[in-house]
C-alpha positions as CSV (number, residue, x, y, z in Angstrom):
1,X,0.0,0.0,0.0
2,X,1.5,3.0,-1.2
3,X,-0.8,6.0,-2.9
4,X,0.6,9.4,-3.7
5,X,0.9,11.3,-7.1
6,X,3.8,14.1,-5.6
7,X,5.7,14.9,-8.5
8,X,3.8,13.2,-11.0
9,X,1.6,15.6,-12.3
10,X,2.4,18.3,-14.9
11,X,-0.1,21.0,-13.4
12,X,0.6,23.0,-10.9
13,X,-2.0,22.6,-8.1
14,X,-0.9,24.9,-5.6
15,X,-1.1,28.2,-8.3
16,X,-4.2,30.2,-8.0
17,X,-4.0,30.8,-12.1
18,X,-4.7,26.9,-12.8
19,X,-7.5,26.8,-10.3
20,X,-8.7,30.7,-11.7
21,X,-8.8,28.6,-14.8
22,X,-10.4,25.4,-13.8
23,X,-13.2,27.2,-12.2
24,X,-14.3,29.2,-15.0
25,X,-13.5,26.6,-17.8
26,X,-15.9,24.3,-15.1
27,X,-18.4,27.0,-13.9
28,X,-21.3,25.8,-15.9
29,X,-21.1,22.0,-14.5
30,X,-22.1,23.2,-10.8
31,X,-20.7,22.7,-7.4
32,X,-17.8,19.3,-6.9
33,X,-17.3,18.2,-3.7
34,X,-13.9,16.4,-3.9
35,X,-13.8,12.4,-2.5
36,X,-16.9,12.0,-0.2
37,X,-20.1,14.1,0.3
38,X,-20.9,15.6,4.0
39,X,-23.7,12.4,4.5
40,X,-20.5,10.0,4.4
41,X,-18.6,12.1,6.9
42,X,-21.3,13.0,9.0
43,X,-20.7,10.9,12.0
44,X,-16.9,11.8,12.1
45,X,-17.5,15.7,11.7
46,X,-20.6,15.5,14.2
47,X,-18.2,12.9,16.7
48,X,-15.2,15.3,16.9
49,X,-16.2,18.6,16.0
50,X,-19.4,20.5,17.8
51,X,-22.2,22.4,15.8
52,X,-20.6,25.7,18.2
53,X,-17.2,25.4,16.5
54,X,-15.7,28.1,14.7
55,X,-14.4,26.0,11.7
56,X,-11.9,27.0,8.9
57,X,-12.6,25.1,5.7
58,X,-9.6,24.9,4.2
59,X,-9.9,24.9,0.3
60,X,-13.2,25.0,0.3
61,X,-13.8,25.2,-4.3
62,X,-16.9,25.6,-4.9
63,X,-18.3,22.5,-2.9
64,X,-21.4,21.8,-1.1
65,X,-19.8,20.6,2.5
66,X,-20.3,23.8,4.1
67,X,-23.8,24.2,3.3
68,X,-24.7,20.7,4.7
69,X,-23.1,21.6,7.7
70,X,-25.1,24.8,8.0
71,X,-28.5,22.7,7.8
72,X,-26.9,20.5,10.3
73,X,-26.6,23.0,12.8
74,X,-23.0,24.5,12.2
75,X,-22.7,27.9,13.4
76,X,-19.7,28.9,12.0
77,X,-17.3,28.2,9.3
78,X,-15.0,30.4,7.4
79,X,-14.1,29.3,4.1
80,X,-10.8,29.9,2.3
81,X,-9.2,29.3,-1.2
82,X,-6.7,30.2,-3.2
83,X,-9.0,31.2,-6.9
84,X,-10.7,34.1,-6.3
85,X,-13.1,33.0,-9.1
86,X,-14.1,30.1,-6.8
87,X,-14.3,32.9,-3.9
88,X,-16.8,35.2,-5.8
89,X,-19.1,32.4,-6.8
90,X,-19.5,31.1,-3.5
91,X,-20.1,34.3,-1.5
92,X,-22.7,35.8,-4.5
93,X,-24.4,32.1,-4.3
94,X,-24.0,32.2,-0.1
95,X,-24.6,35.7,0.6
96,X,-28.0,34.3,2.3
97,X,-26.6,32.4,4.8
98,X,-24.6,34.6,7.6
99,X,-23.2,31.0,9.0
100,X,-20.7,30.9,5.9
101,X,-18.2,33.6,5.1
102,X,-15.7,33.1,1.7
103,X,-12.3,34.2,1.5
104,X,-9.6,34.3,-0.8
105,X,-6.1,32.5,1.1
106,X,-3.3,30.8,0.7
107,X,-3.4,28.0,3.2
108,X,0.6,28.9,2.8
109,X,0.2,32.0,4.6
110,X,-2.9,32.6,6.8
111,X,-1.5,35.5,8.8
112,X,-4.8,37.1,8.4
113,X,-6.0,34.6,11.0
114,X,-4.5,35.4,14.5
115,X,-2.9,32.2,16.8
116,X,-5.4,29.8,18.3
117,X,-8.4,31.4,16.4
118,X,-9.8,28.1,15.1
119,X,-12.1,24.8,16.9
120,X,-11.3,23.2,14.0
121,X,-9.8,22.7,10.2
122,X,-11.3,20.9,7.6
123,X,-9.6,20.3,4.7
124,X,-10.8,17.7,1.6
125,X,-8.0,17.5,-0.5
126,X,-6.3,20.7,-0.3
127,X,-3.0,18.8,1.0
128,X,-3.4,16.5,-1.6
129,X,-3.6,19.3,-4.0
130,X,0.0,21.2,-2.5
131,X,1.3,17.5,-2.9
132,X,1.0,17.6,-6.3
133,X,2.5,21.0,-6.8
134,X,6.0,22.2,-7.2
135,X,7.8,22.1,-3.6
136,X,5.7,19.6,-2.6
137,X,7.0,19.0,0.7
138,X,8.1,22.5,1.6
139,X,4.3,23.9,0.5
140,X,3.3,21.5,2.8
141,X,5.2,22.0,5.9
142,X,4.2,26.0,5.4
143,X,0.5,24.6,5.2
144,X,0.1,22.3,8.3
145,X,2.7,24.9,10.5
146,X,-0.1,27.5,9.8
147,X,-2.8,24.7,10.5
148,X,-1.3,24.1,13.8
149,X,-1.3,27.4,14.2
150,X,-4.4,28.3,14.1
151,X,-5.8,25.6,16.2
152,X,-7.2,26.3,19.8
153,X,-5.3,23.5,22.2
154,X,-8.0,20.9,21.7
155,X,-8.6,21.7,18.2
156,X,-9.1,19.5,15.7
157,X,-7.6,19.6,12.6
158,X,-9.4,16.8,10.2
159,X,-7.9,15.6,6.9
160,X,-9.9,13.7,4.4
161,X,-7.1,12.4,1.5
162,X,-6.4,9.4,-0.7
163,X,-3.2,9.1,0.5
164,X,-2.2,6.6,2.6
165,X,-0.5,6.7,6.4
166,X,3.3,5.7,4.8
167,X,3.1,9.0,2.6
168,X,0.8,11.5,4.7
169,X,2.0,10.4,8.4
170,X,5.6,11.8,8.5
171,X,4.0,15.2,7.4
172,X,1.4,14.7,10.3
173,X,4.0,13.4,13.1
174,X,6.4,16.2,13.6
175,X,6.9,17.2,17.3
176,X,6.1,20.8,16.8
177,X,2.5,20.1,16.3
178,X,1.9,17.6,18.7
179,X,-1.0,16.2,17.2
180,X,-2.6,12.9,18.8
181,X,-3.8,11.4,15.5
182,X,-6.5,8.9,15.0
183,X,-7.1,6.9,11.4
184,X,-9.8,5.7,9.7
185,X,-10.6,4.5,5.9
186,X,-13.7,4.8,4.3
187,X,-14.6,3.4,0.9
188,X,-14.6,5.7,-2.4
189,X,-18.3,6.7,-3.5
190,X,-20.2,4.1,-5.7
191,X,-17.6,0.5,-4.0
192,X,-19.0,-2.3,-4.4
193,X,-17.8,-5.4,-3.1
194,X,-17.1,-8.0,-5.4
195,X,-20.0,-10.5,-6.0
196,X,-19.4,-14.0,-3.1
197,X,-16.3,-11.9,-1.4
198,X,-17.2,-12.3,2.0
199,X,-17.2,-8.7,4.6
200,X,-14.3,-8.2,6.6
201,X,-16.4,-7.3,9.6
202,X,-15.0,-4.2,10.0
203,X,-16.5,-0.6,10.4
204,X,-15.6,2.1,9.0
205,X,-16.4,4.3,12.4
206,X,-14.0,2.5,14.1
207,X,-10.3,3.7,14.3
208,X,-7.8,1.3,12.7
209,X,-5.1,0.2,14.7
210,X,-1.3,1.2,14.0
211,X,1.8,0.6,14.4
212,X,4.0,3.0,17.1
213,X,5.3,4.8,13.7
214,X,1.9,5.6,12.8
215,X,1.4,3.2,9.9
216,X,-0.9,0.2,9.0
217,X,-0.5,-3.2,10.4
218,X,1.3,-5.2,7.4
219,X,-1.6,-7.6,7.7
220,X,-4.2,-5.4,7.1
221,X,-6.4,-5.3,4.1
222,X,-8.6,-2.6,2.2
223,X,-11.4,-3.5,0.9
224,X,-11.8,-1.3,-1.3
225,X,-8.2,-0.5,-2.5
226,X,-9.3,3.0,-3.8
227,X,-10.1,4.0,-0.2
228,X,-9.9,7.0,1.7
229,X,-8.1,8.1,4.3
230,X,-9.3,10.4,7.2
231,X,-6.8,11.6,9.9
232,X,-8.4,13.2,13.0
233,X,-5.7,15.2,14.2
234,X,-5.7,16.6,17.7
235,X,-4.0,19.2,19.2
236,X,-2.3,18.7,22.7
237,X,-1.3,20.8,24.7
238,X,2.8,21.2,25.3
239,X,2.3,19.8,28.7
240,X,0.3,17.0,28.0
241,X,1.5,13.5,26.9
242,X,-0.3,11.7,24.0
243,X,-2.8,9.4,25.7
244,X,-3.4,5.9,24.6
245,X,-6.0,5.7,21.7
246,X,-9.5,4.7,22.0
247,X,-12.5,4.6,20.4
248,X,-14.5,7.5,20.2
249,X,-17.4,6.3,18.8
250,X,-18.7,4.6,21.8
251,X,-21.1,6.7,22.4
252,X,-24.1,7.4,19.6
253,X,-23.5,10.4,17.1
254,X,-26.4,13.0,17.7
């Protein structure tokens, strides 16, 4: 198991001129929500990240996520992105709902935002996309250091990516963001398991174990092998050690 494109694509994805471009080459096919739609992550957003929470939706395109949180009962979310075409769009077709405010960022640089300002992050594929780019891993260490940043001790900083814990964990793990981080894998949209394959047994609302680096047990095996990946990332404070994993979905999801 071993999913990551860095390097291998010729467009830049981290350059507001190729999403500028995208969006209005794309702006008569409607809102994309990259990966999975807000019914599939429901029970992890609504586990680990209360309806009060001022939430930063990092990269937000012109997707629909925010606006099912909203009629879910989210107060709050600020939504940034690099294309200023995707930024007008949203706040002309939002301008209605005070719970949603649009603004154009690089999650590079959000010195607009001051320390500790956010409950939570969100982002759906806007690492992946900085992955892709040139300076991969420099544009992406400048992205999660303002992540961790912005997070209130506490905080949650949630990451929904196809890439797997061998390529996105030692960006995740370094010691300056001391981030207790739980995994789990959902299956892409639309899988289907094969026809007399028998169910693993497993849910997908239950963390999977890993090893003390962070990565999957050798002998563990996807079900669908075009999964995705969320990493529930929590902010500790200095003083605090990481405390031994559990499950947090014990209790029922409201």
């Amino acid at each position: 198991m071993h999913r990551d494109v860095t390097g291998m694509n010729t467009y830049n994805y981290g350059e507001a001129l190729y999403w500028d471009a995208r969006y209005i080459q794309e702006a008569a096919a409607g809102s994309f929500d990259w990966y999975q739609r807000y019914s599939a992550l429901r029970p992890f957003v609504r586990k680990y990240v209360p309806t009060s929470s001022r939430i930063l939706m990092v990269g937000c395109g012109n997707a629909v996520m925010s606006e099912d949180m909203v009629k879910d009962g989210y107060e709050e979310i600020i939504n940034i992105d690099i294309s200023s075409v995707a930024i007008d769009m949203m706040r002309r077709k939002y301008e209605h709902l005070p719970q949603l405010e649009y603004m154009q960022m690089d999650v590079r640089d959000m010195s607009f935002f001051v320390d500790e300002s956010f409950d939570s992050v969100i982002d759906k594929g806007t690492l992946d996309s900085l992955m892709c780019g040139a300076g991969a891993p420099i544009s992406a260490a400048q992205m999660l250091g303002e992540v961790s940043r912005l997070l209130k001790p506490g905080g949650i900083y949630m990451l929904i990516t196809y890439g797997d814990p061998t390529v996105r964990i030692p960006h995740l793990r370094r010691p300056a963001y001391n981030w207790k981080i739980e995994l789990y894998i959902i299956p892409k949209p639309g899988f289907q398991r094969p026809a007399g394959s028998a169910s693993s047994g497993k849910s997908c609302l239950e963390p999977v174990p890993t090893t003390d680096k962070g990565l999957i047990h050798p002998d563990y095996v996807l079900e669908d092998p075009d999964s995705h990946f969320i990493y529930v990332c929590k902010k500790m404070d200095e003083a605090t050690d990481l405390p031994h994993t559990s499950n947090p979905f014990t209790d029922d999801i409201s």
